[in-house]
N, C-alpha and C positions, 0 to 999 in steps of 0.2 A: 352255452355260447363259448366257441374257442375264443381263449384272452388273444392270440396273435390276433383275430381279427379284428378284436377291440381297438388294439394299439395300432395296428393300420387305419384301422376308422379315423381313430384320435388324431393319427398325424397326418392324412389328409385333411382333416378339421381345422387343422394348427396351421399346415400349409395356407389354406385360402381364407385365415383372419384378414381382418380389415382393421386399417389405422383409420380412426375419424379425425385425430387434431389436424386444427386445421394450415394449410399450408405455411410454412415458416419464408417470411421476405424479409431482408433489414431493412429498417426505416430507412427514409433518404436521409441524410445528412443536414439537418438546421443549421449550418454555418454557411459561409460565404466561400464562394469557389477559391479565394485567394486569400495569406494572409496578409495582414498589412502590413507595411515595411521591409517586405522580407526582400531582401536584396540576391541576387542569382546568381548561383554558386557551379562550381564543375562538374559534372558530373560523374568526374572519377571519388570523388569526395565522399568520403566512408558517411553514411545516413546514421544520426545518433544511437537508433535501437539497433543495430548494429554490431555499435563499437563498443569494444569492452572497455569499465571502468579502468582499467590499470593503463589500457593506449590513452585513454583519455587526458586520467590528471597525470601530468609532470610532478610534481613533487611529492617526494620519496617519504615526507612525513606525512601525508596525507594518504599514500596507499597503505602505507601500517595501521594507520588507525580504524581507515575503510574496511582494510581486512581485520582487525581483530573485532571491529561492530561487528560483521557478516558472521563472526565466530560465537558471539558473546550476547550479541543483542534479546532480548527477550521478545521484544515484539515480531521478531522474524522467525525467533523458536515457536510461537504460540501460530503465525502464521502456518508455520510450516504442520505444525503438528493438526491446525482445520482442516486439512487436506490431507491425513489421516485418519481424522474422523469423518468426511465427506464419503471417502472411500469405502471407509469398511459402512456407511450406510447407503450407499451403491452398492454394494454386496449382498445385502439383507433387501433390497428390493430386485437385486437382478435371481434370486436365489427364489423369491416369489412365484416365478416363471417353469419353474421347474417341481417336478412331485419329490416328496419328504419321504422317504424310505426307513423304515422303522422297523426294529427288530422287537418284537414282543410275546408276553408268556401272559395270558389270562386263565382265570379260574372263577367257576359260579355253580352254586350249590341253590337248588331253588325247592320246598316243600312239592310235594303231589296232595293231590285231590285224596287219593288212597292210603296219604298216610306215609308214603315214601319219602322219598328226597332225589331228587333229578340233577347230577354232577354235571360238569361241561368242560374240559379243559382243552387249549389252543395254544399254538407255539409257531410262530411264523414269521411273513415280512407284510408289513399293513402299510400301505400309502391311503393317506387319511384327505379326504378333503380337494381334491389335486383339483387347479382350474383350470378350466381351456380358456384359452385367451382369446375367443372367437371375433371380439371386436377390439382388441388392441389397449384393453384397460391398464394390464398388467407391462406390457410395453412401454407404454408413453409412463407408465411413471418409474421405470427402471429409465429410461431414456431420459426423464426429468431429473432423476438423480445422478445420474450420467454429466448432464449440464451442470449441477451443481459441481460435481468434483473440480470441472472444467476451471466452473468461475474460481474457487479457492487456491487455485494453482495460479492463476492469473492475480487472485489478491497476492497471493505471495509473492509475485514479480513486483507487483503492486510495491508492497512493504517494502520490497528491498530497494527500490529505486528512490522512494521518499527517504530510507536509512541513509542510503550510500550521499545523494545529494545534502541531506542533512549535516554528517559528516564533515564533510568538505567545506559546508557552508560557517559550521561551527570553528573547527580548525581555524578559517578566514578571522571569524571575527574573535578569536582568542589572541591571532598575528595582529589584530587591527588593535586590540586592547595592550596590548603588550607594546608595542609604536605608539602608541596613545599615552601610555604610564609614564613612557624615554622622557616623550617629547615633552608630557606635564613636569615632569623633577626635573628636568633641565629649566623649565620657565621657573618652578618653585627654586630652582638656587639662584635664578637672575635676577629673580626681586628679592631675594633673600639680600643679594649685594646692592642692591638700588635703596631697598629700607635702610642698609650699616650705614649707606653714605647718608642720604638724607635724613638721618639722624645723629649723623656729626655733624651735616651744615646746620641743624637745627638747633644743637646744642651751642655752638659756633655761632649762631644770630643771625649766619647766611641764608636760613630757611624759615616759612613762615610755616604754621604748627601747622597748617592748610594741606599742606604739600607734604608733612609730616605723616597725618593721615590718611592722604590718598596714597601717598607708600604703602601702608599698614594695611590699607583695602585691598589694596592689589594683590598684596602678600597672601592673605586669610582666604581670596579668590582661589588662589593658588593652590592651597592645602586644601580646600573645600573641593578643586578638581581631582588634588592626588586622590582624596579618600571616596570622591565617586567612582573613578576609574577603576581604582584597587579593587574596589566591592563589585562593581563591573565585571572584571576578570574574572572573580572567585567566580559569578555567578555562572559565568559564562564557559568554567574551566568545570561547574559541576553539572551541568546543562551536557557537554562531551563524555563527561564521564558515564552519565545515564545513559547516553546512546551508544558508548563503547560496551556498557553490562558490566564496568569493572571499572577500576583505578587508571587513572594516565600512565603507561607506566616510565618508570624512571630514565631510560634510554631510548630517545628518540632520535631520528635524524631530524637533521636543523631543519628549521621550515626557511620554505622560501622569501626572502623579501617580500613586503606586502606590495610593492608599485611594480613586480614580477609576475605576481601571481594570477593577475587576469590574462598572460598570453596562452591560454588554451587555444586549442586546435579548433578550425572555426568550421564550424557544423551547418550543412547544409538544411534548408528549411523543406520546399517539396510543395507539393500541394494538399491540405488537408484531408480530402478524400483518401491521400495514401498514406498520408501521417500519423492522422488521428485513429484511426481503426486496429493501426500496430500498438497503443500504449495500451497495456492492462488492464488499467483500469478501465475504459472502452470497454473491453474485449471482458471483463468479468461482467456487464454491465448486460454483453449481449449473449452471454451463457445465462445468465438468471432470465432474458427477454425468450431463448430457445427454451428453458424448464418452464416457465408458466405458461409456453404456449401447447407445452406437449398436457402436463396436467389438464387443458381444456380438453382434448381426448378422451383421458382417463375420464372426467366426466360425463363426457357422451358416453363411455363405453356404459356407464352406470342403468342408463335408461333400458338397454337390451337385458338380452334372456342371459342369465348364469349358468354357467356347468361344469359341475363336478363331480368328479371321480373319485370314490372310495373300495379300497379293493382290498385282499388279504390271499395268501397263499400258503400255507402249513400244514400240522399235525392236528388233530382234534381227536380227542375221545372222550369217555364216560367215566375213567380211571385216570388218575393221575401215573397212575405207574407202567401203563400200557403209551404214553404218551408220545412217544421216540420211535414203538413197534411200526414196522412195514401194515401198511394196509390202512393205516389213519391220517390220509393224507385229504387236505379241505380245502375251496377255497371259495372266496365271496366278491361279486361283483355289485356295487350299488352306486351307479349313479346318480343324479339330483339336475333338474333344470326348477331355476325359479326367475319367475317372472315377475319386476315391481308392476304393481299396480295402482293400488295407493302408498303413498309416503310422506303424507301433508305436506308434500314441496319439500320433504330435502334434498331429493336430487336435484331440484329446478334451481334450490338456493347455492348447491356445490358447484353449479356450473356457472351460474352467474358470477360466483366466488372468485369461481377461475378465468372466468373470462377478465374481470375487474382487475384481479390482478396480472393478468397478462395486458391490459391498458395501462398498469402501475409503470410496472414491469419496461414500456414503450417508451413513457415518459421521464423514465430516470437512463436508459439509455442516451435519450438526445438531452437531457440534461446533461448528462457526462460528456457529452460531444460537445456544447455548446462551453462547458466548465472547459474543457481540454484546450480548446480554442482560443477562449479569453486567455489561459496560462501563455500559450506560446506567444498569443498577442504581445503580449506585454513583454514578454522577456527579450522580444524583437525591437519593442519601444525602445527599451531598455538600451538593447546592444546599438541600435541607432544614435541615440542622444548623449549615453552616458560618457563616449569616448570624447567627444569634442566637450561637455561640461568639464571632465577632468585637467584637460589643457588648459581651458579657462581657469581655470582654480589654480590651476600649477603657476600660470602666470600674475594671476593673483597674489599668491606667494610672495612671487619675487619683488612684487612691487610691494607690498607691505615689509618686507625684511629690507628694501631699500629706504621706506618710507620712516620703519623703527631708527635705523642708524643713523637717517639725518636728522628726526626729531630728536635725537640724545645727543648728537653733538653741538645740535641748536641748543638745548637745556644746558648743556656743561658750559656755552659759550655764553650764555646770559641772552642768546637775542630770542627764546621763546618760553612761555613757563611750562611750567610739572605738568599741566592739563595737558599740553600738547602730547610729551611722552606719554605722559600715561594712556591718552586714546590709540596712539602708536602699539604701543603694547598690548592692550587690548584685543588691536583687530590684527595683530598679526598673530596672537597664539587663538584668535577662532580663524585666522586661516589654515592654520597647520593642523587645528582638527578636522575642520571642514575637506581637507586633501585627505586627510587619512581613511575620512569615513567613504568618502568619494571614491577611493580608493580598492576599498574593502567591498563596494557594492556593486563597484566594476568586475570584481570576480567573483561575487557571488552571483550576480546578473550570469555569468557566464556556466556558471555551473546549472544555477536555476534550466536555461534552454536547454541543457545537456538533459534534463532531468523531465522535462516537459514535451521534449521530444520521443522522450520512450526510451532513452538511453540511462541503464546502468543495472540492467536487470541479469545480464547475461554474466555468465561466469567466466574467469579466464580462461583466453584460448588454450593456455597450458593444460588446465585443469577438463575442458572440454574434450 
């Protein structure tokens, strides 16, 4: 048989394979056509996955730090490097497809019936095994491994967006701890001078020992806030440094005031059908829904006939040392078709496998859609309410810093007692915490949407 007409056979054979998986549709959308709150924006107005990290946040000590996590981070190195190994096992199944071309030297020495011995030696190119792909088995799972790279690449937009938001969010509450410690050691030295005095009127017989020890309570309140905030910060300054992959380091630019730091650029919403489909995590959600749909293929393919190709083209003689000589030239063509017939159901079980998990596969999809959805929810709650609670508190403030001064001048003036300041004092240093944290989650709220919208995965335009 001439091999050229084999290999024309073959690739017409190859030509009119058939793909069995079955048609790929995205699910519709479980969410609701609109989100809530979401207030309508311009439409010149940059869409969060969009816009780079760096146009985003304003301040200049939070892009350093963005960038040196993006540098340093471990969990974005291990991301990056699954999509490495995704890859090169995309390669090992797209390579499946193709015949293995082997260079090889055999030798066989066999007894005769006569008493002799019967030599054989070979030296050629053997392609062992090769499969026609005639119903798409080999396909759909190169194509299945295909989707996998897909989704790994998307986890790693994935990772870097949770990083980058992370970041930013930590920075916030390290600025909110540090405004939080000011504003504790300032109240710690205010009672520190309110205990000296009422403990000379006390000494003095001006004060009853009463009023002596609500000083001394307020005071020990005071120290007991410095030493949670302090431990606070540490915590929260080793929590940054994890996400940085390294030490703070020592020269940074100043961060921004914490009552600055929520005027981010204000990010249009969209409607979820166009929103939610752009963030990664989505989108790796329906490369693993595209691979489990193609492996039900591969399974189908399993039920039809197999066929493979085993060939050889070389030298052959009866001497090893005539082996290279002109005139010993050999070659071998063996085909194989096999057909399952029985298999106690493991193909029946492989495909149900695969059907199953392409229903898996469906359901963690709109689960991601519906998770994606509740995130922007909220972070739209967020940006609706938090800004008007803030002013409320700011004015809160002010009424309790007015409410402290005239309880102390009541107290120094004898027309009201200790109790009165002291409740004074009380509720004006939980208003200045109450502002600060208020504060801190006004722009954290802010970066959150940034983050939930699909925004901070793209690299700088510079670097692009």
């Amino acid at each position: 048989m001439n091999p050229r007409l084999i290999l024309g056979a073959a690739a017409a054979m190859l030509a009119g394979c058939v793909n069995l998986a079955p048609d790929y549709e995205r699910p519709t959308a479980p969410v609701a056509a609109q989100f809530p709150a979401a207030a309508a924006s311009a439409a010149t107005t940059t869409p969060a996955a969009d816009l780079d990290w760096q146009n985003f946040f304003t301040d200049e000590r939070q892009k350093r730090l963005i960038a040196l996590a993006l540098a340093n981070n471990r969990d974005l190195r291990i991301a990056a490097l699954n999509i490495e190994a995704t890859r090169a096992q995309a390669a090992v199944r797209d390579a499946d497809r193709w015949p293995t071309l082997n260079a090889g030297l055999t030798g066989s020495r066999q007894p005769t019936a006569a008493g002799g011995i019967n030599s054989l030696y070979t030296a050629g190119l053997q392609v062992t095994a090769y499969e026609l792909d005639l119903f798409g088995r080999l396909r759909n799972l190169s194509d299945a491994a295909a989707a996998q790279v897909l989704a790994s690449e998307e986890a790693r937009k994935s990772v870097q967006i949770s990083l980058v938001a992370a970041v930013a969010n930590a920075q916030l509450a390290l600025a909110a701890d540090d405004e939080l410690l000011r504003v504790t050691q300032q109240t710690l030295a205010s009672r520190e001078d309110s205990y000296r005095l009422i403990k000379l009127r006390f000494d003095s017989g001006a004060s009853s020992e009463l009023d002596l020890r609500q000083a001394e309570s307020l005071l020990e309140t005071a120290r007991v806030s410095v030493a949670q905030v302090t431990r606070q910060r540490a915590l929260d300054q080793n929590a940054l440094a994890l996400l940085l992959g390294q030490s703070l380091p020592d020269e940074l630019p100043a961060a921004t005031a914490l009552d600055a730091a929520a005027g981010l650029p204000e990010l249009p919403v969209g409607l979820p059908s166009e929103v939610l489909v752009r963030r990664p995590d989505v989108r790796q959600a329906e490369q693993q829904l595209i691979a489990a749909n193609a492996n039900i293929g591969a399974a189908r393919a399993a039920f039809f006939p197999r066929i493979t190709l085993t060939g050889s083209a070389g030298q052959a003689s009866g001497h090893l040392s005539d082996l290279f000589k002109s005139g010993h030239s050999a070659w071998s063509f063996a085909p194989q078709l096999i057909q399952p017939i029985f298999d106690a159901g493991r193909n029946q079980g492989n495909l149900d496998l695969a059907k199953a998990n392409r229903d898996i596969a469906v359901a963690q999809y709109e689960r991601a859609i519906q998770t994606a959805f509740r995130e922007v929810a909220d972070a739209l709650a967020g940006r609706a309410t938090l800004g008007e609670q803030l002013r409320a508190q700011g004015r809160l403030l002010e009424a309790e810093q007015q409410r402290s001064r005239l309880a102390e001048l009541r107290y120094r003036n004898g027309a009201s007692s200790y109790l009165e300041f002291l409740d004074a004092q009380r509720s004006l240093f939980a208003a200045q915490q109450a502002l600060l944290q208020l504060q801190a989650q006004s722009a954290q709220n802010a970066v959150t949407l940034y983050k939930v919208l699909g925004g901070g995965w793209q690299p700088p335009a510079a670097s692009r």
